[in-house]
N, C-alpha and C positions, 0 to 999 in steps of 0.2 A: 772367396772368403767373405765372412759378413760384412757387413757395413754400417755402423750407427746410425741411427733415424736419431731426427731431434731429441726424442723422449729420452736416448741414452747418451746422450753428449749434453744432456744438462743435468741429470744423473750423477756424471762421470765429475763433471765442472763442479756441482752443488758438493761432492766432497771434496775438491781439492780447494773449495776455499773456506769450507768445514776442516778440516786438518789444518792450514796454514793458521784460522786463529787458535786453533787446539797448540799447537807447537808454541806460539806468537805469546801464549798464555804459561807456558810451563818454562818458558827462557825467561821468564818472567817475574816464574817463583808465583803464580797464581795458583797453579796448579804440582799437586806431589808427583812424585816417581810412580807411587802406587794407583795417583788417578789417572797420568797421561800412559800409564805401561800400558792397557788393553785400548785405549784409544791409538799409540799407535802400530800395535801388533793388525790390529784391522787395519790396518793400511799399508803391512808389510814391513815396516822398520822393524830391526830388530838392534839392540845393543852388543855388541861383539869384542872379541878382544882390545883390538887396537883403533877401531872406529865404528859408527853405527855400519848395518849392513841392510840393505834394502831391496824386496824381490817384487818382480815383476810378473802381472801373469801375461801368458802366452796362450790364449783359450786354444787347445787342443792343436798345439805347438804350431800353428801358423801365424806367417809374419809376413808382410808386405817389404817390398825395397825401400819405398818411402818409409818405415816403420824400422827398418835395419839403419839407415842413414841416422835417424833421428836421434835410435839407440847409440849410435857411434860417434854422433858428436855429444852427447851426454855426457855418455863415457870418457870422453876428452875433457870436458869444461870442468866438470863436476865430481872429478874421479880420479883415476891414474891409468886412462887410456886401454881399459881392459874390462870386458868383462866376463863373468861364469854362469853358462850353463846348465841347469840342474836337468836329474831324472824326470822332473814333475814337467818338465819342456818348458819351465822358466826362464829367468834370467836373473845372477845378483849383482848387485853394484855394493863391493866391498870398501871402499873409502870413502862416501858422501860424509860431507857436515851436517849435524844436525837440521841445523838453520838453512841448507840448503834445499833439502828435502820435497819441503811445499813447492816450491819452484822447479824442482827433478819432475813430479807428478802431473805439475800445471801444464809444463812443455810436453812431458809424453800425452798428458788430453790432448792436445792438438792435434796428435798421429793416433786415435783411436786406443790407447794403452792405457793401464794403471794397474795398482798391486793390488786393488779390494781383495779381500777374502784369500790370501796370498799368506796367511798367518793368522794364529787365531783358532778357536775353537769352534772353525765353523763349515762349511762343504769348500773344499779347496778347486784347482783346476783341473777341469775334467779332461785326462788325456785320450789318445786313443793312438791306431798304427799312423808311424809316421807314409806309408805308400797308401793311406786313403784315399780313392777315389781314381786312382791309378792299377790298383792291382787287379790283375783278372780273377783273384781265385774270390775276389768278394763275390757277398751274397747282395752288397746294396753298403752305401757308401756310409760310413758309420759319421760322418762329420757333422750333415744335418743335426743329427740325434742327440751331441754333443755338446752343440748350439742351444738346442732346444732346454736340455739340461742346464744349462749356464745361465739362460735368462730367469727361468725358475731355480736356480737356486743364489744367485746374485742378489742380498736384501731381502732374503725369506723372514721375516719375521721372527717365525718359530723355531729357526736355527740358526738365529746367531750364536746362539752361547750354548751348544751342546757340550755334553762331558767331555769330547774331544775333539780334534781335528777330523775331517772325514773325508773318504777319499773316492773318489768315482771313475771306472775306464770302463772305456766299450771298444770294442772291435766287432768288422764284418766277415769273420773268416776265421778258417780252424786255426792259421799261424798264428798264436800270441807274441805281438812285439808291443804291445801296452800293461803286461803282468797283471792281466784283468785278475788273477787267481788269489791277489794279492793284494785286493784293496777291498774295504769295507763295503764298497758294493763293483762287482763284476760285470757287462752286459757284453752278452755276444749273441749278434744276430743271425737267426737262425731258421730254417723253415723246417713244420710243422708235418703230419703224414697226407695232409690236403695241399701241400706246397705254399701256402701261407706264408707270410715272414713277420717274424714277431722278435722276442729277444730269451734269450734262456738269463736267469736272474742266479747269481754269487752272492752269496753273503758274509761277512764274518774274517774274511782276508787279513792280513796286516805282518809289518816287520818289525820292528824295533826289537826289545829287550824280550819279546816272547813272540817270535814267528809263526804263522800259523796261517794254512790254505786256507782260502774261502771254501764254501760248501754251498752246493745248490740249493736253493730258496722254492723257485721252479723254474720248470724244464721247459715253458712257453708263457711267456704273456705278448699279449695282443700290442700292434703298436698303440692306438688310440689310449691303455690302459697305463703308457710308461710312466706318467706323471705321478699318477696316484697311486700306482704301486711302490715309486722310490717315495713317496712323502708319508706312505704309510708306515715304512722299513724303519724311517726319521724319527717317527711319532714313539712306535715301541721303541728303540734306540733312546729317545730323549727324555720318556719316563722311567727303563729299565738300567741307562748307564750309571757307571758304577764314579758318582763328582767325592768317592770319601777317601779316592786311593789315585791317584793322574797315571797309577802306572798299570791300574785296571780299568781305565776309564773309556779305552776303544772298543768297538763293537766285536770286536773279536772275541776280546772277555763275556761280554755280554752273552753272545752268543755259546760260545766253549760251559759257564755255567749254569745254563738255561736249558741249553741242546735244543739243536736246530728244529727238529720236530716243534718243541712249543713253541721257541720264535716265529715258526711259519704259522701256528695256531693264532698268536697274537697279531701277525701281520694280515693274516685273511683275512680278520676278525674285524679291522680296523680299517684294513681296504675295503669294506662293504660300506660301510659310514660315508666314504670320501670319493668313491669310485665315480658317480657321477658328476661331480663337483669339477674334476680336474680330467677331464675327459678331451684328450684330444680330438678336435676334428683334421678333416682332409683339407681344411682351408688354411687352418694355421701349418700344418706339416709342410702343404706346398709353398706356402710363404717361406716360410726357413729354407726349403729346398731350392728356390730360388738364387739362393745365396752361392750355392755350389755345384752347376750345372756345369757342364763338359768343354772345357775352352775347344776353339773352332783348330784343332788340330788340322798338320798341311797333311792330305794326302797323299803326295807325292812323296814324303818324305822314304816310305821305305822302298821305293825305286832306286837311290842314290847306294853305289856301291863299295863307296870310298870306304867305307867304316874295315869292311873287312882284311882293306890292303895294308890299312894300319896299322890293326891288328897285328899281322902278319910281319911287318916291318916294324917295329919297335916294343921289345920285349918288356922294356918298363909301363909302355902304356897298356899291354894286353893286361901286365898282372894289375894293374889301377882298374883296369873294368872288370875283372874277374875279383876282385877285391870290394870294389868302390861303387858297383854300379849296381841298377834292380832290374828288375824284368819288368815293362810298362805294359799294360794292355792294348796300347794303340800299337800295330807295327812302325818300326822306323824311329822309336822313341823307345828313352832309359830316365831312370834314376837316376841321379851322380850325389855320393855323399858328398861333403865338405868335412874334410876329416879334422878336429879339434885335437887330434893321439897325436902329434909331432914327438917323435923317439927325447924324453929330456925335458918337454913341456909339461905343465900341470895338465889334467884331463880338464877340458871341458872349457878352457880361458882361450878368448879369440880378443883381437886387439882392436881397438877403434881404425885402423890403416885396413885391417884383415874387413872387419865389419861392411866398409865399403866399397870395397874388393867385390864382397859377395853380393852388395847390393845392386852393382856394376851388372857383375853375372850375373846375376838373378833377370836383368830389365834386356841382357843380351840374349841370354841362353834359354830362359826356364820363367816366359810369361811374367814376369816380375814377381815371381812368390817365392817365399823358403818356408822351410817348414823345419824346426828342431826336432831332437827326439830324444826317447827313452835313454838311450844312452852315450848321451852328451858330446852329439855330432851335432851337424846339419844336414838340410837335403836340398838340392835341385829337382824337382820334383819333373820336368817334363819340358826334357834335354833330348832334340834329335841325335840320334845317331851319326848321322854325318858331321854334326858339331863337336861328340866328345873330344876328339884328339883337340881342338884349339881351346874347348875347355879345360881338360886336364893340364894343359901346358899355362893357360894361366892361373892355375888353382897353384900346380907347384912353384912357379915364382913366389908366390907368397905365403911358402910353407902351408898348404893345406890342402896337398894332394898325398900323403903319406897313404900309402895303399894297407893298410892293416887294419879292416875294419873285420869283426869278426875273428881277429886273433887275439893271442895271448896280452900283447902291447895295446889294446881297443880296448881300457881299464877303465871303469867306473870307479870316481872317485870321491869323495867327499871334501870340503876344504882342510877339516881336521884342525889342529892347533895353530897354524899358521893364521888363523882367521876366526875360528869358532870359538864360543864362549865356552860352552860343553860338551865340548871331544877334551877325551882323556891322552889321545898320541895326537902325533903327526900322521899325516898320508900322504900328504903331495907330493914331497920329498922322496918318501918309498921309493911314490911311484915313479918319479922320474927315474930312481938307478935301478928297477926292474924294466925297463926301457930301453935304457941302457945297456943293461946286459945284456938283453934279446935283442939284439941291434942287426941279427943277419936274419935280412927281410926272406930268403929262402927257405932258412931253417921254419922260422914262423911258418910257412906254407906248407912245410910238409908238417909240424903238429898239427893245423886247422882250428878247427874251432875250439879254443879256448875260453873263458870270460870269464876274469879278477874281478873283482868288487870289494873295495877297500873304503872300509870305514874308522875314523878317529874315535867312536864314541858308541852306546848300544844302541843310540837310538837309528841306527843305522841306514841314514839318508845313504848311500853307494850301493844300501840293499845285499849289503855282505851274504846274506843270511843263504841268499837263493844263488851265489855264485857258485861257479863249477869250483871254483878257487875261492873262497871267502876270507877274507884279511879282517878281524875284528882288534881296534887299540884300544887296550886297557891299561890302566894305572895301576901300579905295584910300589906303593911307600915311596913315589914320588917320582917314580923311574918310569919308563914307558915300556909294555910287553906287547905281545899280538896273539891273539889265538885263531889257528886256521881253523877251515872246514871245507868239505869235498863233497861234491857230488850235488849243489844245490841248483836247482832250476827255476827261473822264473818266465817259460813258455808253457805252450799247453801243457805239456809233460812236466809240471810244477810241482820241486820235490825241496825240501827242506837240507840244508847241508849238514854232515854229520861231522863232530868233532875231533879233529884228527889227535887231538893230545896236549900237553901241556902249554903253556901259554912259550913263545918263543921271544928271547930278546932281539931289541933294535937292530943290534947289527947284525944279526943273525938271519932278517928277513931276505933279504934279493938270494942270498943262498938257500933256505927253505925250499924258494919257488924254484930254484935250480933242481934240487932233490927231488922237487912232486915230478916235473918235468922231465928229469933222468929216468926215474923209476917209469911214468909212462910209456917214454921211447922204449924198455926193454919190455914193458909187460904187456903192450897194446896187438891186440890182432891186425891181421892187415884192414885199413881202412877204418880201425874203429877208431873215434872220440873219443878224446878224454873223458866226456863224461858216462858215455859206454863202457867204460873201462872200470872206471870208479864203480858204476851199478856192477858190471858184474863182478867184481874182486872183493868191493868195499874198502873199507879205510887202511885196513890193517896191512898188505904191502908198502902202501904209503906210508904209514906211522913208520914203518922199520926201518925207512928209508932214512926218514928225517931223521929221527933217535938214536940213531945207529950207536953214537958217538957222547952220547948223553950217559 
């Protein structure tokens, strides 16, 4: 993973003792509400229900032991012992004091971390697949590129204050597990009919309150061109978005009113001006690539054949790696998630005791790294095989080996009202007794692939919008409703979810998901998906199911 060079570790320092007199000044009463709000939105603070709330970025969700450690006694000192993992492969700290803050920021510079551009209307953290540079189906490791993106867009000048927030993923490979299809810019790398690798360009993406696929921009650009092609995308973006409406103000709108055709007019038009200005060469690529070169894996490792006797001898850990594990490129080595779904837990909250746990296993098992993801797990990223079993047995000592990744119970969640200033429901709650009722880890297996995305509010951080199962809370004269949707995707195969009907009361939800799930089991072909299912049926078995009774 990268490594700070001076120039960004005084960078890093230079705001966090620019923020401490910023705060130092508004405890002060020097400074209003209205002048310290966008001072500390750039730095991640936000104001919350019941106490500030503060995120961290995670540049393209990897994170060192030393770096997990630091986060977990943070989370102790400064907090309540906990903290939450978002989609964006962050991390929030939901109970700091204000006054504490500059001091939370100061000690994570020390571990290479901070929230920059973490909030704010400005290029947020660039995600990408959590199995980067392990998977064999890549074309070329998408993480460099990601980097690359980060340090040009960290302090750009001419996007700090864009009309909105903006949002950036790239992947090396046809499986989308970064929702490239879905973010105001998309990059997946790709080669060309000469074998070349370059990046195919998304435009226009986004969820909240109007969902909406990106649309291809083009269908190759050059590596050396990436730079000046996304700062040109920025440029129309930043003269064309819409600052007179916050709820047209993403490029999605921009683009949806424009139509992509002249976007792309305005953007060729304006990448000719800048193309050679920001011109990558092969010196600075290898530099960043430097960063992420191939750990000296044991060769020996897939000669050892213990893996398979264990397999074979104990049925809880076979369904944990068929569950819980990835397929590595090196033989002899796996993935192993760190599962945050505990049947009754909040999704995505892992504890300062857990936090150490992993940072244990990470320096025992998996090179000392971890990596977050899209959908608010963990990863060990490169775990021999003959070590899973004494893995898995210390992961579930400390509740975070639940094998349900990929099912129904593997819910994306939001904090919702328990924490949020602007969710309209609750979610965490839901979700724990939709957890709970799906509690027989079998049955889970034989549905498969399932994925809930439960959101408090429309701005729909849980990504409701693209779940096979989408839970949206809405407010009704004071009460709290839900409205489903079915059939959404946020993989290659990226489909919007349709709305299955009337909005549903509070207590009415863990039995809805019962209904979608009953009506599956009878109407499902052999071996087909839920979400196969939903395509070919569509909503309206479903709707009858739930309504029946209405």
């Amino acid at each position: 993973m990268y490594q700070y060079d001076k120039y960004d570790q005084m960078m890093v320092d230079q705001r966090v003792a620019q923020f401490r007199d910023q705060t130092r000044r508004y405890l002060a009463g020097e400074l209003t509400e209205d002048q310290f709000r966008p001072l500390r939105l750039a730095n991640g603070l936000y104001i919350q229900i019941h106490a500030p709330m503060l995120r961290i970025a995670v540049p393209y969700g990897m994170m060192s032991s030393t770096q997990v450690r630091k986060i977990a006694d943070i989370a102790r000192r400064y907090d309540k012992g906990f903290v939450h993992f978002t989609t964006r492969t962050n991390f929030q700290m939901n109970w700091p004091k204000l006054e504490d803050v500059p001091e939370i920021l100061a000690e994570l510079a020390t571990v290479q971390m901070h929230a920059i551009q973490t909030s704010g209307n400005d290029i947020r953290n660039t995600t990408t697949d959590q199995f980067a540079g392990i998977n064999a189906e890549e074309i070329e490791d998408p993480r460099p590129w990601a980097e690359i993106i980060r340090q040009w867009s960290t302090f750009h000048p001419e996007f700090a204050y864009l009309p909105r927030k903006f949002k950036i993923a790239i992947i090396g490979s046809e499986t989308d597990r970064a929702a490239t299809k879905l973010h105001d810019i998309g990059l997946k790398l790709v080669k060309n009919h000469d074998g070349d690798v370059g990046f195919e360009v998304m435009v226009g993406g986004g969820l909240g309150r109007t969902p909406i696929i990106g649309e291809q921009i083009r269908p190759f650009l050059e590596k050396e061109d990436l730079l000046s092609y996304l700062e040109a995308i920025l440029r129309v973006y930043n003269r064309l978005g819409r600052r007179d409406n916050k709820y047209k103000a993403r490029i999605k709108i921009t683009v949806r009113e424009h139509g992509i055709n002249h976007i792309r007019e305005l953007v060729e038009a304006e990448w000719v001006q800048i193309r050679e200005q920001l011109r990558l060469d092969e010196k600075e690529i290898d530099r960043v690539k430097a960063f992420f070169t191939e750990p000296d894996y044991d060769a020996s490792a897939a000669q050892d054949k213990s893996f398979e006797q264990q397999l074979a001898d104990d049925e809880q850990f076979a369904h944990w790696v068929r569950q819980n594990t990835f397929d590595h490129k090196v033989s002899g080595y796996r993935a192993a998630y760190v599962s945050l779904k505990k049947h009754g837990q909040p999704p995505g909250d892992i504890t300062s005791e857990q936090l150490e746990i992993v940072a244990d296993l990470a320096d025992e098992f998996s090179l000392g790294e971890i990596r977050a993801t899209h959908t608010q797990n963990l990863v060990l990223a490169d775990v021999k095989q003959a070590e899973l079993y004494a893995l898995w047995q210390r992961l579930r000592d400390h509740d975070l080996a639940t094998a349900n990744v990929n099912t129904l119970t593997d819910i994306i969640c939001c904090p919702g009202l328990d924490y949020c200033g602007l969710a309209n429901a609750t979610s965490i709650p839901l979700s724990k007794q939709i957890t709970e009722r799906f509690d027989d880890m079998d049955y889970l297996y034989d549905l498969g692939d399932i994925k809930i995305k439960f959101s408090g509010c429309m701005n729909g951080c849980a990504h409701q919008s693209v779940g096979h199962i989408g839970i949206l809370g809405v407010d009704k004269k004071g009460e709290e409703w839900y409205q489903f949707t079915l059939g959404g995707s946020s993989e290659a195969d990226a489909s919007i979810g349709q709305r299955l009907g009337k909005a549903i009361p509070k207590d009415e939800v863990v039995d809805t998901v019962s209904h979608l799930i009953d009506a599956y089991v009878e109407l499902r072909h052999e071996d087909e998906s839920f979400l196969a299912t939903v395509r070919r049926l569509g909503v309206d078995p479903f709707k009858e199911r739930v309504y029946a009774d209405h």
